[in-house]
C-alpha positions as CSV (number, residue, x, y, z in Angstrom):
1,X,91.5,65.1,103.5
2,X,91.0,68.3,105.1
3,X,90.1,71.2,102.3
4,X,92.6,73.9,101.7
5,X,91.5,77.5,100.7
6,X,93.8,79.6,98.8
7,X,94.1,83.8,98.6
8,X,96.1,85.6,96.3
9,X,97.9,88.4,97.9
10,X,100.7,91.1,96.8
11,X,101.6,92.3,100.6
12,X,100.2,90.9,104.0
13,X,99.5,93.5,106.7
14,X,99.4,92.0,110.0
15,X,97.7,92.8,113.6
16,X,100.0,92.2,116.6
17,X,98.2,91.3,120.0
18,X,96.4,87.3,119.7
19,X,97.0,87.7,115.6
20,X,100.7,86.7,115.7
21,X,101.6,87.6,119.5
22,X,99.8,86.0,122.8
23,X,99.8,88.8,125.2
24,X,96.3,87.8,126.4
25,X,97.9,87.3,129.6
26,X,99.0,91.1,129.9
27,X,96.0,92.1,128.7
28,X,94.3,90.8,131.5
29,X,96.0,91.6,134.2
30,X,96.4,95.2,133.0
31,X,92.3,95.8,132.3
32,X,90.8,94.0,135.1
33,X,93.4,96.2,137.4
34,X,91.4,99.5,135.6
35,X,88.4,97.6,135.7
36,X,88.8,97.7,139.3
37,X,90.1,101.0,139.4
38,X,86.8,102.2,137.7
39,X,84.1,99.5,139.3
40,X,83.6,97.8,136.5
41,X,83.0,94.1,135.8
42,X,86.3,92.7,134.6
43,X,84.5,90.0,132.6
44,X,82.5,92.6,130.9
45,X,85.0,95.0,130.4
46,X,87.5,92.4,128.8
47,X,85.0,91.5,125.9
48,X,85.8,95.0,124.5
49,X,89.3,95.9,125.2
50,X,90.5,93.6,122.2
51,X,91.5,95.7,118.8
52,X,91.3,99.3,119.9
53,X,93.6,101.8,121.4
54,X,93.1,101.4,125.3
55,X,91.9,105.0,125.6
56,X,89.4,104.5,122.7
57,X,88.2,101.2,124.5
58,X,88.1,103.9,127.3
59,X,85.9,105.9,126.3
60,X,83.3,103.2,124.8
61,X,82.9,102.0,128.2
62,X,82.6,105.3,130.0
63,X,81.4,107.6,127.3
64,X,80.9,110.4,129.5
65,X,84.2,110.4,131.2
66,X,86.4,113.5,129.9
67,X,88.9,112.4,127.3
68,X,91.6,113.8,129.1
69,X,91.2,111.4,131.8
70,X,91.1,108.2,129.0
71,X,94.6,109.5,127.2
72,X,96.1,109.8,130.7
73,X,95.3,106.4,132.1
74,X,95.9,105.4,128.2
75,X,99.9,106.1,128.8
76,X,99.6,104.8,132.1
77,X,98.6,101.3,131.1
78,X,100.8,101.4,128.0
79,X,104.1,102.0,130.5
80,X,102.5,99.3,132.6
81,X,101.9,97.1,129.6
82,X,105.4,97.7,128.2
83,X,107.4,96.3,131.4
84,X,105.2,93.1,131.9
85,X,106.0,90.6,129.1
86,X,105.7,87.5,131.8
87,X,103.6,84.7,129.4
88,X,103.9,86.7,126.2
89,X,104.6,83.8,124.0
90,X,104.3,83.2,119.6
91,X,101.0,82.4,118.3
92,X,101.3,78.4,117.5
93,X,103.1,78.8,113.9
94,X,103.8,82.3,114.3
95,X,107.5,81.9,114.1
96,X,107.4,79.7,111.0
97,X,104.5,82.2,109.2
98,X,107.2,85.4,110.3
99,X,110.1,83.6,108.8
100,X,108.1,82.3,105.5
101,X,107.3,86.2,105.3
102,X,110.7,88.2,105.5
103,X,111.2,88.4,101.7
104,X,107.4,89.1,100.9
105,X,105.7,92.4,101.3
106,X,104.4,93.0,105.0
107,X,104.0,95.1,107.6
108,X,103.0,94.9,111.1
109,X,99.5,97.5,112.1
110,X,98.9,97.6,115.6
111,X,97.3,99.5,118.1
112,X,100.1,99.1,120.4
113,X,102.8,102.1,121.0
114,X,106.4,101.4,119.4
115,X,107.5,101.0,123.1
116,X,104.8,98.0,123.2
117,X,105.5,96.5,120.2
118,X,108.8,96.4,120.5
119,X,109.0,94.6,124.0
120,X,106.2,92.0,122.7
121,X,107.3,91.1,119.8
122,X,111.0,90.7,121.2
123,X,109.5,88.6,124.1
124,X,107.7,86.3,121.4
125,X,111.0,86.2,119.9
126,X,109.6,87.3,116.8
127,X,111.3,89.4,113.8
128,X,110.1,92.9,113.6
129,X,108.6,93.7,109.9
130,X,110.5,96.8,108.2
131,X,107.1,98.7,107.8
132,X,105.3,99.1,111.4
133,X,102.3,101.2,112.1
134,X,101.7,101.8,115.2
135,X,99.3,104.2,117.4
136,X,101.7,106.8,116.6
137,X,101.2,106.9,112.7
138,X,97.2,107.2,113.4
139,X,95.1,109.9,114.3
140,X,91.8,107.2,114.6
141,X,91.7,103.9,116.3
142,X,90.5,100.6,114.9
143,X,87.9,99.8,113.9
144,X,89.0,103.0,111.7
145,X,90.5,102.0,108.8
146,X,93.8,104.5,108.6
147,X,96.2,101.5,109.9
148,X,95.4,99.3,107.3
149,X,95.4,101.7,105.0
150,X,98.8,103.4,105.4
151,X,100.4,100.0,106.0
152,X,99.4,99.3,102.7
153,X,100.4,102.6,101.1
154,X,103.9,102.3,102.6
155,X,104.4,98.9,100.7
156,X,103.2,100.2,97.9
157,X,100.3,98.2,97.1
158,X,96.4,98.7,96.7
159,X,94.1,97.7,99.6
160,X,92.4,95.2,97.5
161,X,95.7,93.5,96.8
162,X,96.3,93.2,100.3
163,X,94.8,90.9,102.8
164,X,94.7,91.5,106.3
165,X,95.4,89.3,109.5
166,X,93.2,89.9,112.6
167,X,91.3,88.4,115.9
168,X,89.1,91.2,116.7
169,X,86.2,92.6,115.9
170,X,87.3,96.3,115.5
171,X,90.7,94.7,113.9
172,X,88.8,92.6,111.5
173,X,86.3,95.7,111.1
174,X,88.8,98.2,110.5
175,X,90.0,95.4,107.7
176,X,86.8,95.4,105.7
177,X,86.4,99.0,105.8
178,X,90.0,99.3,103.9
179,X,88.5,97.5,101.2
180,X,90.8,94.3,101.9
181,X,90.0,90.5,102.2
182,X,90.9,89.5,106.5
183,X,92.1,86.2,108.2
184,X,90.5,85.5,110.6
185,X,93.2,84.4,113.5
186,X,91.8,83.0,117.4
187,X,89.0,81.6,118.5
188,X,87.3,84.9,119.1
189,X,87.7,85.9,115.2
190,X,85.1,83.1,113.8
191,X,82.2,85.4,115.1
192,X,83.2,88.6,112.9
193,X,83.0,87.3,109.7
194,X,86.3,86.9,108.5
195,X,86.8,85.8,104.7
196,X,88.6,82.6,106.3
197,X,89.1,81.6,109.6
198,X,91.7,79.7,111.1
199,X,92.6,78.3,114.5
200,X,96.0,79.6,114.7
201,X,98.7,80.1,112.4
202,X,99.9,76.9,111.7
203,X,96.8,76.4,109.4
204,X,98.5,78.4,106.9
205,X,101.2,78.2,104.4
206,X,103.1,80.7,102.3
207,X,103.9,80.4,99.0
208,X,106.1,82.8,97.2
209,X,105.1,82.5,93.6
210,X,107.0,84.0,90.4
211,X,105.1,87.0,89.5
212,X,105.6,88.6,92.8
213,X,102.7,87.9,94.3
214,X,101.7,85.6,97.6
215,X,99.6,82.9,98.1
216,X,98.1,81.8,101.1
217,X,97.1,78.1,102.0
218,X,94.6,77.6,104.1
219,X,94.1,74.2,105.7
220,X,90.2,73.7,106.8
């Protein structure tokens, strides 16, 4: 019998891209076009483009290039991100987890534009959470922890009643520095030290329990 692991949560705030949402194809396309753009090496460049703001991904990998230039090609990308959702599909379980969720305290914390978040999660055919942060609530990208933080303010809950659900290492990052316990989600997530770590999301189960509260059942 595979082991189960079980958190106790009051509100679940959730990342977006490869946490509930596969974009990864859009994401690829999209960053190896700038890598090119730039003469970079797409492989290298799409290690670090996951979890951040694209202009704060930007500027990591050209830190000498003026910021100006990184916001510009920022909402550039974001428009051309925004009209391509060909292969933008659920995360296996996603739709199930999303549905198991829409009485329990959630939002969704993202580092995608409303624009973007609306046209991926409506591709994935996925229900919209009531509180959103987006990268227009922020004034600091992940791995900052403001998203996180003001996701959980706007429920209404503490961080450290809160657990977070990520795939990347500023995401998962940005989780810890809130003070709150993270998920890992992906293949990519094992490496960053999640408190658990899961494939996809139909390793987990949501119970609504009577106090209020949430637990989450982690198959191993």
């Amino acid at each position: 019998m595979p082991a189960t692991t079980t958190l106790i949560a009051r509100a679940l705030l959730l990342d977006m891209d490869s946490t509930i949402v596969n974009s990864e194809a859009v994401v690829e396309r999209c960053w190896r076009r700038w890598a090119a753009e730039q003469g970079l090496d797409a492989t290298e460049v799409l290690k670090v483009v996951h979890g951040r703001q694209g202009w704060a991904t930007m500027a990591a990998l050209l830190p000498d290039r003026p910021v100006e230039l990184n916001h510009e090609d920022n909402r550039r990308m974001l428009a051309q991100e925004t009209a391509d959702v060909e292969g933008v599909v659920p995360v296996p379980g996603a739709p199930a987890f999303m549905a198991a969720l829409a009485t329990l305290p959630h939002a969704l914390v993202t580092s995608a534009d409303i624009a973007l978040s609306d046209a991926r999660m409506g591709a994935a055919g996925l229900p919209m959470p009531a509180v959103r942060i987006t990268a227009e609530s922020v004034s600091a990208s992940k791995p900052d922890p403001e998203g996180f933080l003001k996701g959980a303010a706007e429920l209404g809950y503490a961080p450290e009643d809160c657990v977070v659900f990520e795939d990347s290492e500023a995401g998962i990052a940005a989780g810890r520095a809130a003070g709150m316990r993270v998920v890992g989600v992906g293949e990519r997530a094992g490496a960053f030290g999640p408190d658990v770590h899961v494939r996809d999301l139909e390793q987990i189960r949501v119970e609504a329990l009577a106090d209020g509260s949430i637990a989450l059942h982690v198959e191993g």
